[in-house]
C-alpha positions in Angstrom: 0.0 0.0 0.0 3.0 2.3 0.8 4.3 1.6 -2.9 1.1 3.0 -4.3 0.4 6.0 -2.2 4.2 6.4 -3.4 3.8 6.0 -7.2 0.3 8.1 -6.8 2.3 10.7 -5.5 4.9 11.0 -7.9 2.7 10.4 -10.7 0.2 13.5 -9.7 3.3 15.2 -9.3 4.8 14.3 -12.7 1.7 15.4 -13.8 1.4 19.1 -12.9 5.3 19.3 -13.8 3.9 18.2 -17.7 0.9 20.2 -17.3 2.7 23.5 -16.2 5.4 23.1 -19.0 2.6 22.5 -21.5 0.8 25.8 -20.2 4.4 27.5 -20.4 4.9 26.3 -24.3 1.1 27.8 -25.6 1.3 30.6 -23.2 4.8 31.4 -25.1 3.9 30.3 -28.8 0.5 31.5 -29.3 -0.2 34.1 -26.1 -3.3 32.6 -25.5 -6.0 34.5 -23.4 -6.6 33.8 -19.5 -9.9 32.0 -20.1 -8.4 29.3 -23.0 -5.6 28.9 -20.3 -8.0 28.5 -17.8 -9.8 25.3 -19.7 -6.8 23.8 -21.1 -5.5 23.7 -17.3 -8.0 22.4 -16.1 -8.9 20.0 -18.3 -5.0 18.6 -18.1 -5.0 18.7 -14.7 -8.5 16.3 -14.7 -6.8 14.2 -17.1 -3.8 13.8 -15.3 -5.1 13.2 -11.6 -7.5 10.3 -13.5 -4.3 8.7 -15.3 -2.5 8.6 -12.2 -5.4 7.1 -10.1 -5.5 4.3 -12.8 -2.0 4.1 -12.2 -2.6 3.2 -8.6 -5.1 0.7 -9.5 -3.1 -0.7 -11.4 0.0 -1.2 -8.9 -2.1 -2.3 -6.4 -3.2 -5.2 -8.2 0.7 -6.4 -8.7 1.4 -6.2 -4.3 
């Protein structure tokens, strides 16, 4: 159980490290306004904390 509270952890964190590059890259390229940001973080953000719950499904079936 340790392992996957571990691996949730630095998924989620993996995660926002991607999704605040990615932000980074469009807000530099294309200058997009506050409320496109606004969706596109959130929406990665949602996608992201879902991958990395499936991720911890997934590990806990292996323990």
């Amino acid at each position: 159980m340790k392992f996957a509270k571990m691996t949730l952890v630095i998924c989620t964190l993996m995660m926002m490290a991607v999704t605040a590059g990615v932000i980074m890259h469009f807000v530099a390229i294309r200058n997009l306004d506050i409320p496109g940001m606004a969706i596109l973080a959130a929406s990665t953000l949602g996608y992201s904390y879902a991958y990395s719950v499936y991720l911890t499904k997934r590990s806990e079936q292996f323990i």
